[in-house]
Structures are given as structure tokens and as C-alpha cells.
N, C-alpha and C positions, 0 to 999 in steps of 0.2 A: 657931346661926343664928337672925333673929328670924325671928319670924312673919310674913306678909305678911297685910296687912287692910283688905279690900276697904270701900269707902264708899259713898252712894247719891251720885250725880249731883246737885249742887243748880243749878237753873237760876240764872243772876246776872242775867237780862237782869231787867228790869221790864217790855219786855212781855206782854202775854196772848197766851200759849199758843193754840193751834188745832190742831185734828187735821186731818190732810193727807191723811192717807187716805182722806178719804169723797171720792167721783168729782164732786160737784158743786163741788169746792170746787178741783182741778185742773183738769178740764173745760173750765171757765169761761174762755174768752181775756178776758186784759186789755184795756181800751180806753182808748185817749189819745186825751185831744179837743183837738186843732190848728187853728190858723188857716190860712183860704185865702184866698187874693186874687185876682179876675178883673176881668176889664172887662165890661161889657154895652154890644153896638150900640142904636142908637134903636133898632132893632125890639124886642129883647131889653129896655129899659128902658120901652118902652108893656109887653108882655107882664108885664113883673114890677110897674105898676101897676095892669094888670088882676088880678094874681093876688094885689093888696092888699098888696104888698111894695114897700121903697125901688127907685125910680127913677132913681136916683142911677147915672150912670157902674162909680163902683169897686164894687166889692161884695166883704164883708168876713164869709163867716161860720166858724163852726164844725163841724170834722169829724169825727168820731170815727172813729178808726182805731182796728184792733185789734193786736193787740204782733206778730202775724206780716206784717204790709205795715209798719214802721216802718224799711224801705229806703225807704219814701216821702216819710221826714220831715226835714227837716229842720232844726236846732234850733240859733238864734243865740248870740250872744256873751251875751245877757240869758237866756237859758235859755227863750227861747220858742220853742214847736215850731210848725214851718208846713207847708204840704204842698207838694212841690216840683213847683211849673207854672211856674218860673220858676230861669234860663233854660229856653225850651221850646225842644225840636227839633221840623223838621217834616222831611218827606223831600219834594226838589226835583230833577227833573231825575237820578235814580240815585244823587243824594247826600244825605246826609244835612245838614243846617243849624242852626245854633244862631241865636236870635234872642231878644237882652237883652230884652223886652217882656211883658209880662203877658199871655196869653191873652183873648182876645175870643171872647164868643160871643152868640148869636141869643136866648135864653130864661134865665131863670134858673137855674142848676147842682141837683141836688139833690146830696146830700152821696155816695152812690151814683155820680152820671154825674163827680162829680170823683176821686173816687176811679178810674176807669177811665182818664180824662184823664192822672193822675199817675200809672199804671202804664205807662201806653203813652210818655208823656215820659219815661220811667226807660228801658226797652226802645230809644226813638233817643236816648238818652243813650250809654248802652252801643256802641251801633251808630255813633254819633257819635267816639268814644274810640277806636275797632278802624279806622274808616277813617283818624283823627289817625295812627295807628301805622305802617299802611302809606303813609301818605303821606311819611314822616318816616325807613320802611327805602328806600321807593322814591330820596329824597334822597339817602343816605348812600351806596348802590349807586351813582347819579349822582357823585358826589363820589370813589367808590374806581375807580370808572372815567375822569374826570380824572387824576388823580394816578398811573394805570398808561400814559396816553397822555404822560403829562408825562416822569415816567421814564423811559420808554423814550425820548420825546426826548434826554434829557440825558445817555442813556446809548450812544446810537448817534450816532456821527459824519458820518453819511451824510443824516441828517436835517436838513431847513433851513425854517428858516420860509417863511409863503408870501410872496408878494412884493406882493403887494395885499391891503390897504392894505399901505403901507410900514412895514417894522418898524422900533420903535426902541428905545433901552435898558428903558424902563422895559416895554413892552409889545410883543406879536407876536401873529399867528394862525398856527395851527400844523391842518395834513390828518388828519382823526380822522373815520374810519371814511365817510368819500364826503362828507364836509363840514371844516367846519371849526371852530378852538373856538379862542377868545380866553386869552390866559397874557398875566397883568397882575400884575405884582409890588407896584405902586400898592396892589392889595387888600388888604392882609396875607398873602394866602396866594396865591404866584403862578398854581396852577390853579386 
């Protein structure tokens, strides 16, 4: 039997080596500095000339974000990362709202107040998703509840459309639950 003969490890990379085990060198959160885009009202675009910064409508700067909030980020087809205040949600009326628009505000952002901006648009994002879903089992309940009124039309003989309006081939109103519900074969799907 031969021998087995152990070797040293030879690194192949070409980069420099680091030791990983000293704590400042893990410790350290990463930062990624991303673009942000907002609007500023007139008040907000006097105040950011009083504070010796562009007055300019759009304003365009840099964020830095550290590698644990980079659900915040979002990063294009070109590989640019942005901060996501857009689409923003706002909550209305007990619902939540999505709105295509750039955020507006009163004073100039510091990189801090947007950051809070774009955690709290993340949070009615999320909030915004989970009402989509019920709204969409609430539909499908609506819809398996049709199709058990229909059924059982079609399956009971004793059943007759209502007489007003007057039914005719393609369409009928049919007594569902102390009202009534339209069966329209025109639709694609007759309930």
C-alpha cells in the first residue's frame, strides 16, 4: 500500500491575504452609498438656499447605507443602487395607497431623515402587498360563491329565472341570497 502524503495548502488567488479574526475588521458594517431622489416644495427650496444648497425642485444626493438596511435599496438594469421612496405608499382613509410620484417635502432631507422615510415606505409597502392579497382571496370567495348559486341553478329544476328584466338566451337574473345576480354567457364565463 503506498504511503499517503500530506501537502501545505498553497493559496492560488493573487489576492492579499487578511486576517479575519481581529474584531475590527468583522465588526465593521459595510456601507453602500446610493442615490436618492426627492422633490422640494417652495418652502423647502427657500430653506435649502438659506442653508447655501441647490434650490433646484429635484434634488439628487447620496446615501449611505449600511449592508443591514439594503432591503432599502434598490438596484437597476445599469447596476445603480437607489433608495426606494419611489413608488411611495402613504395610508388613506384605513387603506393603504400606492402613488407613482417622487416624494415632496418641506426642508432639505439629511441622509438620516431619508433613510427613516425609506424604512417606513418599505413597512406600507409590505402593508400595501397583504391588503392586495386579501382583496384578491376576498374576489375568488365572491366568484366560488357565484358558481355555487349557478350550480345549484342548473342542477335544480324547480328554479327559474326572475322575470324582470326579461330573460333571454344569452343572459338572465337569477334570486341569490334576498337579491339578485346577473348570469351572462356574453362574458366568457356565465356567472
Amino acid at each position: 500500500m503506498e504511503a499517503l502524503t500530506t501537502m501545505p495548502a498553497v493559496a492560488t488567488s493573487r489576492e492579499p491575504t487578511r486576517d479575519v479574526s481581529t474584531p475590527e475588521a468583522s465588526a465593521r458594517p459595510r456601507v453602500l452609498r446610493v442615490k436618492a431622489t426627492y422633490l422640494l416644495s417652495e418652502k423647502g427650496r427657500k430653506a435649502a438656499l438659506l442653508a447655501g444648497r441647490s434650490g433646484r425642485e429635484r434634488q439628487r444626493v447620496k446615501v449611505p447605507v449600511p449592508s443591514h438596511r439594503l432591503h432599502l435599496v434598490a438596484v437597476d438594469a445599469d447596476g445603480i443602487p437607489r433608495l426606494k421612496l419611489l413608488p411611495r405608499y402613504e395610508p388613506r382613509h384605513g387603506r393603504v395607497v400606492r402613488i407613482d410620484a417622487l416624494p415632496v417635502f418641506d426642508h432639505p432631507m439629511t441622509p438620516d431623515e431619508l433613510l427613516l422615510v425609506a424604512a417606513k415606505n418599505h413597512e406600507l409597502e409590505q402593508a400595501w402587498h397583504a391588503q392586495r392579497v386579501s382583496r384578491s382571496g376576498a374576489l375568488a370567495e365572491a366568484l366560488n360563491r357565484r358558481e355555487d348559486i349557478a350550480e345549484a341553478f342548473l342542477t335544480e329544476r324547480r328554479q327559474r329565472a326572475l322575470e324582470h328584466p326579461t330573460p333571454n338566451a344569452p343572459w338572465c337574473y337569477l334570486r341569490a341570497d334576498g337579491g339578485r345576480m346577473l348570469c351572462d354567457v356574453t362574458k366568457g364565463s356565465p356567472w
